[in-house]
C-alpha positions as protocol buffer text, in pm:
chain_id: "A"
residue {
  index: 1
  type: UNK
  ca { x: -789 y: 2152 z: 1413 }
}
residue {
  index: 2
  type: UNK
  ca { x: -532 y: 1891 z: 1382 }
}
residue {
  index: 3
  type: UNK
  ca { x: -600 y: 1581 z: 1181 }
}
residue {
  index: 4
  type: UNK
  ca { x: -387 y: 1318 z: 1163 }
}
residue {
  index: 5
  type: UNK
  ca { x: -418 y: 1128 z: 833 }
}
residue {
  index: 6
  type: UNK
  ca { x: -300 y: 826 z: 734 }
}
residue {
  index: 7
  type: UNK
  ca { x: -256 y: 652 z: 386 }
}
residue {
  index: 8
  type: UNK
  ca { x: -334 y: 344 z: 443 }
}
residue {
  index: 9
  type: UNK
  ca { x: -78 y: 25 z: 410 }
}
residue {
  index: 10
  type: UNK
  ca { x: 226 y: 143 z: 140 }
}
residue {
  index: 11
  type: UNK
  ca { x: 442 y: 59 z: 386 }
}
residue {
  index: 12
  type: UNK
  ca { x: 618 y: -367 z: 309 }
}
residue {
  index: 13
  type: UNK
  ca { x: 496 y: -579 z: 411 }
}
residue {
  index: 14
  type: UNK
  ca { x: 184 y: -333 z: 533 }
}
residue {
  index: 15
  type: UNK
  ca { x: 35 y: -348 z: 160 }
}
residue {
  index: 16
  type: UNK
  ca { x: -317 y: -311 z: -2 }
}
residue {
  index: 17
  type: UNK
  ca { x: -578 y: -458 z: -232 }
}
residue {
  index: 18
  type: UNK
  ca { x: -528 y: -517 z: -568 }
}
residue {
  index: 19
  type: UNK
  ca { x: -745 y: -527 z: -863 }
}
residue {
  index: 20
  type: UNK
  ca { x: -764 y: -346 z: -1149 }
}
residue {
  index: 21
  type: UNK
  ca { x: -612 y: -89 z: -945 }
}
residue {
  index: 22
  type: UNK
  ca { x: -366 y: -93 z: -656 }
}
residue {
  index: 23
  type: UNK
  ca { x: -489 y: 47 z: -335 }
}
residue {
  index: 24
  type: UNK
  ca { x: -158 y: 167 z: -238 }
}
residue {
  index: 25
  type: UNK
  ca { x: -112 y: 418 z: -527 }
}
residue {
  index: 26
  type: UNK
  ca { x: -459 y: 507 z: -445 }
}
residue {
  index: 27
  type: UNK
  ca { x: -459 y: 543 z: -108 }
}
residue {
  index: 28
  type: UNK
  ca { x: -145 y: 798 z: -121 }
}
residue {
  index: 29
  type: UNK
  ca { x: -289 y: 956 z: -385 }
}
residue {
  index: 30
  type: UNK
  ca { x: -605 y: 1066 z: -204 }
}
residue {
  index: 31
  type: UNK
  ca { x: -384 y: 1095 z: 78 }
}
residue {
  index: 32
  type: UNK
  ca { x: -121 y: 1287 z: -6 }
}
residue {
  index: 33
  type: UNK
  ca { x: -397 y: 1539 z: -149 }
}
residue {
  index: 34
  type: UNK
  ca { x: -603 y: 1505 z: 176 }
}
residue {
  index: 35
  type: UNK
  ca { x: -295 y: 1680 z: 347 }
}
residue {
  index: 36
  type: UNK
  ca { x: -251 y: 1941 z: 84 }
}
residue {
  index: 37
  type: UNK
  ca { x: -599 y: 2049 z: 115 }
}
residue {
  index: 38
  type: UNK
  ca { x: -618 y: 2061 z: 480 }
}
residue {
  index: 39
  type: UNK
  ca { x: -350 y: 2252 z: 528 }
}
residue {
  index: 40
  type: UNK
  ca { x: -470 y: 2536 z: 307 }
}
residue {
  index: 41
  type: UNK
  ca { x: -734 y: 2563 z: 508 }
}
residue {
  index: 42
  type: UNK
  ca { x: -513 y: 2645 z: 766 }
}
residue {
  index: 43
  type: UNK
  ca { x: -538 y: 2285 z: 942 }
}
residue {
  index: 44
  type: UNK
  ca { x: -239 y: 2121 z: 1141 }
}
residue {
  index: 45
  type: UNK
  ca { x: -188 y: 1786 z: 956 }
}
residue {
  index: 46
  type: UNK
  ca { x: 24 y: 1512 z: 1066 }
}
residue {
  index: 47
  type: UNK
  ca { x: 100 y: 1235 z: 864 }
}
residue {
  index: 48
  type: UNK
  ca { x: 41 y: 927 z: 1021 }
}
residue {
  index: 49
  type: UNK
  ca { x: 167 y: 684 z: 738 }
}
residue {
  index: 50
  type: UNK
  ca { x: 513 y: 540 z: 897 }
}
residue {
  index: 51
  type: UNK
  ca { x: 885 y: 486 z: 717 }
}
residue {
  index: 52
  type: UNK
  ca { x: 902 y: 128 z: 784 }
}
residue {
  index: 53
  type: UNK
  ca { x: 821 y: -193 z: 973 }
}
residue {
  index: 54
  type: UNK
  ca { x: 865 y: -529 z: 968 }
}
residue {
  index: 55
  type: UNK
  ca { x: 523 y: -670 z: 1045 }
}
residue {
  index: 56
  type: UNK
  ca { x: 192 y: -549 z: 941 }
}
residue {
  index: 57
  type: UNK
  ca { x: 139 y: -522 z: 1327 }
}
residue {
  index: 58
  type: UNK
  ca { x: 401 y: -329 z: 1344 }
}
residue {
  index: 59
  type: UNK
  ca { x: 278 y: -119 z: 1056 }
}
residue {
  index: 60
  type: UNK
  ca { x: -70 y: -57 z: 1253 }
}
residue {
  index: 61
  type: UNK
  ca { x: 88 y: 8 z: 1613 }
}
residue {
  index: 62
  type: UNK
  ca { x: 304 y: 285 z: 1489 }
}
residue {
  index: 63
  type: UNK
  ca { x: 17 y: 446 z: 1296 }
}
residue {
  index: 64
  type: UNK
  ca { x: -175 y: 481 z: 1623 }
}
residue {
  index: 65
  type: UNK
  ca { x: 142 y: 587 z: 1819 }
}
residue {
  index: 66
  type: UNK
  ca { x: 213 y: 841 z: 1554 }
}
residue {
  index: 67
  type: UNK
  ca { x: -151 y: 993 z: 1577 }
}
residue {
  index: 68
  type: UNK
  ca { x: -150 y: 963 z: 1975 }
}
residue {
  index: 69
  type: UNK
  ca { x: 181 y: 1098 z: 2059 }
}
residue {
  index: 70
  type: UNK
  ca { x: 104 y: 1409 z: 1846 }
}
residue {
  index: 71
  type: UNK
  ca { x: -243 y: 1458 z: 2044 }
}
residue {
  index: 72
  type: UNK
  ca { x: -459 y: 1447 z: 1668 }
}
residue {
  index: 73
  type: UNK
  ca { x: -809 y: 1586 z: 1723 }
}
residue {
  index: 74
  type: UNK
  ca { x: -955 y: 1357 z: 1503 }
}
residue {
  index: 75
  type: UNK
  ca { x: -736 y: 1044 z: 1282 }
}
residue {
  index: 76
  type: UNK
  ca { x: -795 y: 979 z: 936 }
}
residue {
  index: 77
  type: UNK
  ca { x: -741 y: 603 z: 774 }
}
residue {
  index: 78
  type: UNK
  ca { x: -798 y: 607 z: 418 }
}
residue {
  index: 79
  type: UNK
  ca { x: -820 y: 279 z: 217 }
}
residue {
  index: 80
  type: UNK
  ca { x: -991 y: 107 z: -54 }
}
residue {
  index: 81
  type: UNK
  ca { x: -1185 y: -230 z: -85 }
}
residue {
  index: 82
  type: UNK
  ca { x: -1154 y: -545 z: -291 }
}
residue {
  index: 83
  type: UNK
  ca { x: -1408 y: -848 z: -292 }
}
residue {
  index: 84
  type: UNK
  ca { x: -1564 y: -1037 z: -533 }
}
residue {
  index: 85
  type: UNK
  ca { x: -1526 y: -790 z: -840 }
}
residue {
  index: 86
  type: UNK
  ca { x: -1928 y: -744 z: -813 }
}
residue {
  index: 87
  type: UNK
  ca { x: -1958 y: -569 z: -461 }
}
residue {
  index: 88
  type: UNK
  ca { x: -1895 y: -154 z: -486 }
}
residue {
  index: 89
  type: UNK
  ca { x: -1938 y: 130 z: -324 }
}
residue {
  index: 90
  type: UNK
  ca { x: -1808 y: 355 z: 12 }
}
residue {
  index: 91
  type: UNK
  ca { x: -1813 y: 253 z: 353 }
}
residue {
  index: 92
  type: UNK
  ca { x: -1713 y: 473 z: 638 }
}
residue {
  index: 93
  type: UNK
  ca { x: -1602 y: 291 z: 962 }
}
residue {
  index: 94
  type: UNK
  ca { x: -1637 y: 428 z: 1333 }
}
residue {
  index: 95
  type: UNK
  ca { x: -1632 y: 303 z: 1700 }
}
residue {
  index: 96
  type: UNK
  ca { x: -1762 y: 598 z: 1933 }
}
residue {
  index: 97
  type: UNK
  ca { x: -2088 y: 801 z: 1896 }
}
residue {
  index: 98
  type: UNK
  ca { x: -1859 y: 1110 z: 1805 }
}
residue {
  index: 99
  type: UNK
  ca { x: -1659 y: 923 z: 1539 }
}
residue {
  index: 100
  type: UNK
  ca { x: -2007 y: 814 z: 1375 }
}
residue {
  index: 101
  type: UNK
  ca { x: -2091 y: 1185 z: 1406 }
}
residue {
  index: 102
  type: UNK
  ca { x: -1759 y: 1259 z: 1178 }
}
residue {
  index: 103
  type: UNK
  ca { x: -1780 y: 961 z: 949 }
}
residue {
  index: 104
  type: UNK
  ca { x: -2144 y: 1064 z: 817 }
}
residue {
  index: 105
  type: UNK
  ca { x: -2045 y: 1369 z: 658 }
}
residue {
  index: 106
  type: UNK
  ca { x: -1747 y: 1262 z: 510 }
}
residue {
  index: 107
  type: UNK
  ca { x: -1975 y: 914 z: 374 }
}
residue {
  index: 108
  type: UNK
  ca { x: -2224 y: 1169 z: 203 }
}
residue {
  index: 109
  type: UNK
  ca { x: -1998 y: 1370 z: 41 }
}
residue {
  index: 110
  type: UNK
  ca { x: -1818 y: 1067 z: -101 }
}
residue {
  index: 111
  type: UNK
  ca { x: -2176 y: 916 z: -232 }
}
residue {
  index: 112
  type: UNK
  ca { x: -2225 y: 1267 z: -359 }
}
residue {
  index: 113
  type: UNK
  ca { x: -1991 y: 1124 z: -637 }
}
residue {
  index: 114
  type: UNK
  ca { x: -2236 y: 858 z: -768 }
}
residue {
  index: 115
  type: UNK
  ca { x: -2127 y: 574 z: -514 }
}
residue {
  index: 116
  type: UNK
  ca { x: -2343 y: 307 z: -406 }
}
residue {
  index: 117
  type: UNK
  ca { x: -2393 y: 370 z: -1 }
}
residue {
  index: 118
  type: UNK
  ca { x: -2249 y: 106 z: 197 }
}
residue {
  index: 119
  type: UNK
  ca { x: -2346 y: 300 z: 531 }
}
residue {
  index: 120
  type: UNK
  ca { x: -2146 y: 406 z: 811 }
}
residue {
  index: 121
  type: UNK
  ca { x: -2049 y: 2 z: 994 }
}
residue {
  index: 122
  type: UNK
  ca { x: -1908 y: -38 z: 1374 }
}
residue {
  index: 123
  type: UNK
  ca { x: -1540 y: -56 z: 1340 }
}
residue {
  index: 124
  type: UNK
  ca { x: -1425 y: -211 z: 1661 }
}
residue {
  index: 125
  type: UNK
  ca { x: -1225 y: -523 z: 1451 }
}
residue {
  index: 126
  type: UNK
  ca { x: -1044 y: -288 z: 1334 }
}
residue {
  index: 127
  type: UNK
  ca { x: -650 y: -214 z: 1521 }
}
residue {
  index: 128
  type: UNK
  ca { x: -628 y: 161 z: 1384 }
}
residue {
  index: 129
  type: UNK
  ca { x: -976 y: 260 z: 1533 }
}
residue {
  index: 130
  type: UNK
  ca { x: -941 y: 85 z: 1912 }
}
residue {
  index: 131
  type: UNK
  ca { x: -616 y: 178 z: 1929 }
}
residue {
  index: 132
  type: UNK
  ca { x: -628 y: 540 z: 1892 }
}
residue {
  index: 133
  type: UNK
  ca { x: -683 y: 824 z: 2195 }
}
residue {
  index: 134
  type: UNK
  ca { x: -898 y: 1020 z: 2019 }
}
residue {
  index: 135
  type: UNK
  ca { x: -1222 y: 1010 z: 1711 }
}
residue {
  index: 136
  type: UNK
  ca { x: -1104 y: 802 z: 1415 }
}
residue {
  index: 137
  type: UNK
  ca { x: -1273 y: 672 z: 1100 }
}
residue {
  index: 138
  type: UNK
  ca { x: -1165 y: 432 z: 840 }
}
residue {
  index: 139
  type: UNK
  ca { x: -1238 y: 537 z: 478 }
}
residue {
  index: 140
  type: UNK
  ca { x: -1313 y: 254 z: 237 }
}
residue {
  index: 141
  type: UNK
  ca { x: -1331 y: 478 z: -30 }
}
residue {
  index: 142
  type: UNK
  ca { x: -1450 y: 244 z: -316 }
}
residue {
  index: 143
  type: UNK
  ca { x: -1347 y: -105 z: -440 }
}
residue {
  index: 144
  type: UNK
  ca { x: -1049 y: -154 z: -643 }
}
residue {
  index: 145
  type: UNK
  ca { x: -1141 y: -449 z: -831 }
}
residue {
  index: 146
  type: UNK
  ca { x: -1479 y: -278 z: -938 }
}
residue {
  index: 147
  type: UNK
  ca { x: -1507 y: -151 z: -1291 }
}
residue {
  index: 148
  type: UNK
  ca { x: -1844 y: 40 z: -1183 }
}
residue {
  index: 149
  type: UNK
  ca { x: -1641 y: 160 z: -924 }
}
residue {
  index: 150
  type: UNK
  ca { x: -1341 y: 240 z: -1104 }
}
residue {
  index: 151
  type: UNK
  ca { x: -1511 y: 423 z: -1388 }
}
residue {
  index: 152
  type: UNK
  ca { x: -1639 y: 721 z: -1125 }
}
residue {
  index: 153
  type: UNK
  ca { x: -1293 y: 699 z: -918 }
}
residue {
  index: 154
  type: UNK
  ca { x: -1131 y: 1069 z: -971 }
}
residue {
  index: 155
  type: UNK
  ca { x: -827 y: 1088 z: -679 }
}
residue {
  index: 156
  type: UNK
  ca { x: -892 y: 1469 z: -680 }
}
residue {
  index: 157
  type: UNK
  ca { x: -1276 y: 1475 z: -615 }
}
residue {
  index: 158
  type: UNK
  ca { x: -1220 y: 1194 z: -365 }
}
residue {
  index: 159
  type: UNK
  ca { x: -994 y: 1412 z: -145 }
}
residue {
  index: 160
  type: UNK
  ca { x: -1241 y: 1701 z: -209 }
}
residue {
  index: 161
  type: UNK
  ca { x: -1537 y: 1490 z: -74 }
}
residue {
  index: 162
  type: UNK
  ca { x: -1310 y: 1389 z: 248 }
}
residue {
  index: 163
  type: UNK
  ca { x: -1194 y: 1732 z: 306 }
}
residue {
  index: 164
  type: UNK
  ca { x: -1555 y: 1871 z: 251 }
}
residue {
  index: 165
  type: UNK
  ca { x: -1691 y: 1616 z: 497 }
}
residue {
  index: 166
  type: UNK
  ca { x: -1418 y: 1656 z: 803 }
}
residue {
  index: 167
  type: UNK
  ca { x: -1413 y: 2067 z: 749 }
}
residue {
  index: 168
  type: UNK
  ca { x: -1738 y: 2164 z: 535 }
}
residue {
  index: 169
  type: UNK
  ca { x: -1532 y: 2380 z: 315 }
}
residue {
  index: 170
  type: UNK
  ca { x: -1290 y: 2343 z: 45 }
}
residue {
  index: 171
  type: UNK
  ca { x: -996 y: 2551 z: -35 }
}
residue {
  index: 172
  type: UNK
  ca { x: -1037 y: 2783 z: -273 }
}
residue {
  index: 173
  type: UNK
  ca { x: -783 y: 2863 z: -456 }
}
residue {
  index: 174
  type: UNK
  ca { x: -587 y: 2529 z: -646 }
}
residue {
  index: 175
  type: UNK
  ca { x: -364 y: 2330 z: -411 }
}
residue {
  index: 176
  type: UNK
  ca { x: -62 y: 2156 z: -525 }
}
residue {
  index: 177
  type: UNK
  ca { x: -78 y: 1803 z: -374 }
}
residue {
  index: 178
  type: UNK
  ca { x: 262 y: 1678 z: -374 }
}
residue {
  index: 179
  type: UNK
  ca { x: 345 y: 1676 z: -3 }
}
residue {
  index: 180
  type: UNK
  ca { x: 724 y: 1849 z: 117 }
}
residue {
  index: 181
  type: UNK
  ca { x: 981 y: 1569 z: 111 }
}
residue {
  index: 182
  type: UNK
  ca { x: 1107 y: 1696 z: 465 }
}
residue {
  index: 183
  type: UNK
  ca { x: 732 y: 1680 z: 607 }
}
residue {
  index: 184
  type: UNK
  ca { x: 686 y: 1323 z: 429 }
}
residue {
  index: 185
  type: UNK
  ca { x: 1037 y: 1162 z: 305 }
}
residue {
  index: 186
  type: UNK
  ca { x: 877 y: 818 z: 188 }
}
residue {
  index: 187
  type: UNK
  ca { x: 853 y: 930 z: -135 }
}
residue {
  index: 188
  type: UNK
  ca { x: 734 y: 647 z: -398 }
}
residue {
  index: 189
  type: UNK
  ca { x: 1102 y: 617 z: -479 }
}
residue {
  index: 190
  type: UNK
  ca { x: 1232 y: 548 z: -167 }
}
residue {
  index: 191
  type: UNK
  ca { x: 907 y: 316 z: -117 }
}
residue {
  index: 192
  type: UNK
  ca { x: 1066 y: 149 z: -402 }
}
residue {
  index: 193
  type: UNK
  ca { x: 1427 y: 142 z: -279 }
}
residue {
  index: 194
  type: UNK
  ca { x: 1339 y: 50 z: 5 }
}
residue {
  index: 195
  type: UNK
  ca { x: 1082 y: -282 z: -162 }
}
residue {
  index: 196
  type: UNK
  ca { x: 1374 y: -379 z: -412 }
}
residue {
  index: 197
  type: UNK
  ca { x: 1650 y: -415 z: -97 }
}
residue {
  index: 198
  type: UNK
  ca { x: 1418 y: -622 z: 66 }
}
residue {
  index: 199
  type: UNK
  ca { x: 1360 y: -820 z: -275 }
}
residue {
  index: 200
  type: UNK
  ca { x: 1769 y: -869 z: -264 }
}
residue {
  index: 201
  type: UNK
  ca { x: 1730 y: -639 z: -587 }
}
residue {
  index: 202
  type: UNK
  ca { x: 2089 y: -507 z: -607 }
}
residue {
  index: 203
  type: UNK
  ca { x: 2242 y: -220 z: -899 }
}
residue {
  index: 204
  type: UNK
  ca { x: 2447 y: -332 z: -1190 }
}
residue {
  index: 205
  type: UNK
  ca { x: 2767 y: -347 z: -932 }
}
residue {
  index: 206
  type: UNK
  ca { x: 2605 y: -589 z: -672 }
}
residue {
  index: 207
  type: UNK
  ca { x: 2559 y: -343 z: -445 }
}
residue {
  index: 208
  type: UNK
  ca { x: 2204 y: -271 z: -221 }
}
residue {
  index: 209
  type: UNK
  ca { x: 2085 y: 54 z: -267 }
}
residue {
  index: 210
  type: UNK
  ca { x: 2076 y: 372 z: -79 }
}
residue {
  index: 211
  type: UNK
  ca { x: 1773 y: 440 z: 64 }
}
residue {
  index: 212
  type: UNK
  ca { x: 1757 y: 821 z: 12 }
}
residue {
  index: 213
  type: UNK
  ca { x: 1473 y: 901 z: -268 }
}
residue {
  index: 214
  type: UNK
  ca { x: 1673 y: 950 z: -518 }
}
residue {
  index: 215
  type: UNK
  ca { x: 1605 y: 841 z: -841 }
}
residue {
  index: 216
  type: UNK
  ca { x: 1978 y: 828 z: -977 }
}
residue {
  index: 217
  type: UNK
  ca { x: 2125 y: 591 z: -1225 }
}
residue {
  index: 218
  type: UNK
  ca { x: 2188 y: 324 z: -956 }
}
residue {
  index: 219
  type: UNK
  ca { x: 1814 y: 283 z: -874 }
}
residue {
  index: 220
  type: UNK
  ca { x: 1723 y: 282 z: -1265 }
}
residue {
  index: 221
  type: UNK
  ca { x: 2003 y: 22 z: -1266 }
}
residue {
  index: 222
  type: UNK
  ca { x: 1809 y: -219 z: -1001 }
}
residue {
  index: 223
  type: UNK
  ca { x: 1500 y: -109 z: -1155 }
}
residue {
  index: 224
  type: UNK
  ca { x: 1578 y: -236 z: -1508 }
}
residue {
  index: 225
  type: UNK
  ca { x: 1743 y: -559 z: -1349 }
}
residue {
  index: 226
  type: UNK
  ca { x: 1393 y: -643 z: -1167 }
}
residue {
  index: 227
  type: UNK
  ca { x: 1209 y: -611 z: -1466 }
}
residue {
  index: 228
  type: UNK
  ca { x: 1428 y: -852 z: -1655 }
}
residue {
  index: 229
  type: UNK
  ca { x: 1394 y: -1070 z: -1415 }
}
residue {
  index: 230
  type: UNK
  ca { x: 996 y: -1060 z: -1414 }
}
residue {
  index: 231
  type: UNK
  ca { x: 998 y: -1061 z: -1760 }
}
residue {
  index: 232
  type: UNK
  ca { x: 852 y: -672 z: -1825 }
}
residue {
  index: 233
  type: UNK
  ca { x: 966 y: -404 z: -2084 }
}
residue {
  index: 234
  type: UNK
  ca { x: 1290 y: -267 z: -1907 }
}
residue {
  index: 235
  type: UNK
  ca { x: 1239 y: 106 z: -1926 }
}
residue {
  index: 236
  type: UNK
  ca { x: 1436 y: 171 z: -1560 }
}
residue {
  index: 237
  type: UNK
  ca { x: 1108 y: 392 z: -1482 }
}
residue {
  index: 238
  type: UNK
  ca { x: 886 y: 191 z: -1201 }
}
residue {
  index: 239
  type: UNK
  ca { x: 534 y: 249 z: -1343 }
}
residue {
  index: 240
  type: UNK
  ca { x: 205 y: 83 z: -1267 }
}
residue {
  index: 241
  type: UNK
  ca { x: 353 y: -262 z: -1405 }
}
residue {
  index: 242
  type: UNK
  ca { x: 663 y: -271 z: -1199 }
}
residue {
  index: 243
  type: UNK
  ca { x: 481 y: -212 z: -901 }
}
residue {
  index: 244
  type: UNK
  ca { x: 226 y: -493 z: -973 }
}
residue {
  index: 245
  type: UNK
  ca { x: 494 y: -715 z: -1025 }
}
residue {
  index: 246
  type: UNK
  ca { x: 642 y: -596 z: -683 }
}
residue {
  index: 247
  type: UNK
  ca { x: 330 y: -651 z: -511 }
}
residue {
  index: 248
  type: UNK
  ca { x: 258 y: -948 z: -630 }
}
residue {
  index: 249
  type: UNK
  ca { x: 523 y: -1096 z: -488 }
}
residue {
  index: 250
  type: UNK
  ca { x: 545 y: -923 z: -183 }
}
residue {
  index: 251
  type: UNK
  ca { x: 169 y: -1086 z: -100 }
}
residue {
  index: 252
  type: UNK
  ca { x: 395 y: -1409 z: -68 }
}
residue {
  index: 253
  type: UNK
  ca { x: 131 y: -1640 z: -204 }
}
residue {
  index: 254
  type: UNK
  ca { x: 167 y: -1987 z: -169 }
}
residue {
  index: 255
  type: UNK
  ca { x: 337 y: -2182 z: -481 }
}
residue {
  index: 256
  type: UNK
  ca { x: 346 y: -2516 z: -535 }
}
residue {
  index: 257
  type: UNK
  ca { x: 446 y: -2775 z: -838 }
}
residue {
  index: 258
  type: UNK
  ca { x: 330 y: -2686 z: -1176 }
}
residue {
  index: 259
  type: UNK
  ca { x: 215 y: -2338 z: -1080 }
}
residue {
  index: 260
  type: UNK
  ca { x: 196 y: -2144 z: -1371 }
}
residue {
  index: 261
  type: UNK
  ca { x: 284 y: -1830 z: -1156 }
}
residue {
  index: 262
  type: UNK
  ca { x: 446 y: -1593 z: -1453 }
}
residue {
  index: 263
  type: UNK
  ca { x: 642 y: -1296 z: -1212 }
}
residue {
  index: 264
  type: UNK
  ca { x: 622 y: -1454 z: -864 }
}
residue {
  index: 265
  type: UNK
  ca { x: 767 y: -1758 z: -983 }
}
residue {
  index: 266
  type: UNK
  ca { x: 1012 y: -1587 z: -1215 }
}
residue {
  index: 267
  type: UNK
  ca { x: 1116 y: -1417 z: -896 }
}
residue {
  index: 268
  type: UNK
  ca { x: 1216 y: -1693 z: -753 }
}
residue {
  index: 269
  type: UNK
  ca { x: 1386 y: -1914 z: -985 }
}
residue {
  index: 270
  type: UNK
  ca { x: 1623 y: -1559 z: -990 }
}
residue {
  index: 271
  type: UNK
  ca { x: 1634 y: -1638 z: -604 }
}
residue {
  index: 272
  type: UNK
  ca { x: 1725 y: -1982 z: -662 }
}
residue {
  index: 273
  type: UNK
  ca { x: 1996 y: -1947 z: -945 }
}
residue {
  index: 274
  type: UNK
  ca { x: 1760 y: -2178 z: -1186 }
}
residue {
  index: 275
  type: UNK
  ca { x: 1671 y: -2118 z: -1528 }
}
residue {
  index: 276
  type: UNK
  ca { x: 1390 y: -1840 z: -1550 }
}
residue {
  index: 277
  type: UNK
  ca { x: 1087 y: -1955 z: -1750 }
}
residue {
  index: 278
  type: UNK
  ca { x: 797 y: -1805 z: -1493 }
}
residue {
  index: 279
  type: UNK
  ca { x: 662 y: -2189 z: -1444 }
}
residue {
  index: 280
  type: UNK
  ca { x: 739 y: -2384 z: -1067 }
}
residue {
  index: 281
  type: UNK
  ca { x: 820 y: -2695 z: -1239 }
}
residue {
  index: 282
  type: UNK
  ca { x: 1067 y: -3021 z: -1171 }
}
residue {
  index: 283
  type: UNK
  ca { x: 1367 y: -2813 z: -1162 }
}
residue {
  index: 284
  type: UNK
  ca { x: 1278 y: -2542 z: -967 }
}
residue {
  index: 285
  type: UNK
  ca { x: 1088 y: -2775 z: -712 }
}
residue {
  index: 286
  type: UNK
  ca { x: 1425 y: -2987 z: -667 }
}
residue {
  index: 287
  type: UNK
  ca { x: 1592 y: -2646 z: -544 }
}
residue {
  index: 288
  type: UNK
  ca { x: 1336 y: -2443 z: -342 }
}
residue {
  index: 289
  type: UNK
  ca { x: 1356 y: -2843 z: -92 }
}
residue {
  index: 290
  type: UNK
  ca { x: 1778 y: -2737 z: -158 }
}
residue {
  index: 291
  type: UNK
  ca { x: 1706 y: -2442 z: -43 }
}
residue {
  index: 292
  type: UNK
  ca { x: 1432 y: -2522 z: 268 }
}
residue {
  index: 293
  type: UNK
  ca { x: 1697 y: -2761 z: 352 }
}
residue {
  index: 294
  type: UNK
  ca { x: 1976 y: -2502 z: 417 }
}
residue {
  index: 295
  type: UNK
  ca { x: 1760 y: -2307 z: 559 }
}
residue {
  index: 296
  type: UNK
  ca { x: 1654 y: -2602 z: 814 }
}
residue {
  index: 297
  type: UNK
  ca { x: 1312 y: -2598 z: 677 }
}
residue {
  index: 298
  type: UNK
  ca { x: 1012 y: -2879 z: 613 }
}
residue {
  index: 299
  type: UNK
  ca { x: 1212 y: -2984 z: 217 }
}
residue {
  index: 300
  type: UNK
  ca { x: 811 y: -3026 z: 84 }
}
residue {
  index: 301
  type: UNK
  ca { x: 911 y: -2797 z: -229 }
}
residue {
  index: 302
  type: UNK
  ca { x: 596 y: -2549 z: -101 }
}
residue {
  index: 303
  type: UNK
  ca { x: 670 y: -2154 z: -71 }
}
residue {
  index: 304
  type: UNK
  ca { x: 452 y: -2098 z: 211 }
}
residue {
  index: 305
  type: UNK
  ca { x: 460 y: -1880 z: 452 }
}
residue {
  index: 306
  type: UNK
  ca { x: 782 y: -1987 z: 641 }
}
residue {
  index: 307
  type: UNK
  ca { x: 982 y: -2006 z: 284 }
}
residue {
  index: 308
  type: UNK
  ca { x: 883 y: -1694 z: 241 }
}
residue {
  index: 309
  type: UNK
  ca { x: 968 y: -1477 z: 538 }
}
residue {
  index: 310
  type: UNK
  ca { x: 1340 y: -1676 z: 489 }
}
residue {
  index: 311
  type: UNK
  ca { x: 1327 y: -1523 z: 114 }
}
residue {
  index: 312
  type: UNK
  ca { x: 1236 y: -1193 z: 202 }
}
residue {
  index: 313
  type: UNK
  ca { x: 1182 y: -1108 z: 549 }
}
């Protein structure tokens, strides 16, 4: 059989949920072990997840060209939910009869784990399930911003319970889940290389960095300069608080006047060569309109959406 599975979103501006966890690191968790598994089994497993892309449309359209150019028997789209901090549990999502047929399975095992049963829902909003040649199901594994949810979360049984429900089997001997750089090259560091260039993030010697997955002194270098800037403990290591802070930003929220926005708006005062304090005050206002000016932009002093794709794409 050949599955092709995808992680969802980790790929900027393609990115997840937040909550008390991240669904990115999530998602490529369970992914990444997903793969591991399946192979053992003696599975062909292509990974669906792309480098890059500009657009979350982008993002989507070469997931399904990935998964139909390689003739998949059956695609994979993992992801996890976020709501209202009060709704939990696993949802499966499917368009044909013979998806359904797949989903179930893989649902049950997952409840199996003590989630709440959200049922197996019609998935024809979604771009990754009409757009692909062949049977595909969405995984909403759990919600991220649940703490029910969050207590039972265990990456490794998750990817047992998919695994179990596409194959009925598990592999039996222990698999090592960290997938061959050559098979998968966007590693979490070049993830991050590649989120830092795109913040205008550059090493101690001005330069952009080299998008190559290697965590060398150069990256630590940008690394440790982004978390001065946010205003986090500069270790050079990107751990679960750098990446919050890079996500954060990267939703591009709106920000207006006296928005108390801590990293976002620390972000950008560094953008806008203004003193760093974390609040969107006077000052700051009086150069984001400098800036929207330059830039040939509505000078209202609001970081909407337009501001934002001419600060970072």
């Amino acid at each position: 059989m050949k599955f092709g599975i995808d992680s969802g979103h980790n790929c900027p501006p393609d990115t997840g949920a937040r909550g008390i966890k991240i669904e990115d690191n999530l998602t490529l968790d369970v992914g990444n072990r997903v793969i591991s598994k399946l192979k053992a089994l003696g599975h062909q497993v292509v990974v669906c997840k792309p480098d890059r892309a500009s657009t979350v449309g982008e993002s989507l359209r070469k997931r399904c060209d990935t998964a139909n150019a390689n003739k998949v028997d059956i695609y994979v789209s993992i992801h996890f939910n976020s709501f209202n901090r009060q709704a939990n549990g696993t949802e499966v999502f499917a368009i044909s009869d013979t998806a359904r047929k797949i989903a179930k399975p893989v649902l049950d095992e997952i409840v199996k784990l003590g989630f709440f049963n959200r049922g197996v829902k019609n998935g024809s909003h979604l771009f990754v399930l009409k757009n692909t040649n062949m049977p595909a199901i969405l995984v909403e594994g759990c919600f991220v911003d649940s703490q029910k949810d969050i207590n039972l979360y265990n990456p490794e049984a998750m990817a047992n319970a998919i695994v179990k429900g596409l194959t009925g089997q598990l592999p039996t001997a222990p698999v090592n889940h960290v997938v061959d750089e050559e098979e998968n090259p966007d590693t979490t560091i070049k993830r991050l290389q590649q989120a830092l260039n795109r913040l205008k993030i550059t090493d101690k010697n001005g330069r952009s960095l080299l998008e190559d997955g290697v965590n060398g002194a150069v990256t630590k270098s940008a690394i440790e300069k982004f978390q001065n800037i946010v205003g986090i403990q500069q270790t050079g290591i990107a751990g679960e608080t750098t990446w919050n802070a890079i996500n954060q930003i990267l939703a591009k929220r709106v920000i207006r006047l006296n928005h108390a926005g801590g990293v976002v708006v620390r972000y950008l005062q560094f953008r806008l060569g203004v003193e760093i304090d974390g609040v969107y005050g006077p000052q700051t206002e009086a150069a984001m309109k400098r800036f929207q000016q330059q830039n040939s932009l509505t000078a209202d002093g609001i970081i909407g959406p337009i501001s934002w794709q001419k600060l970072i794409g």
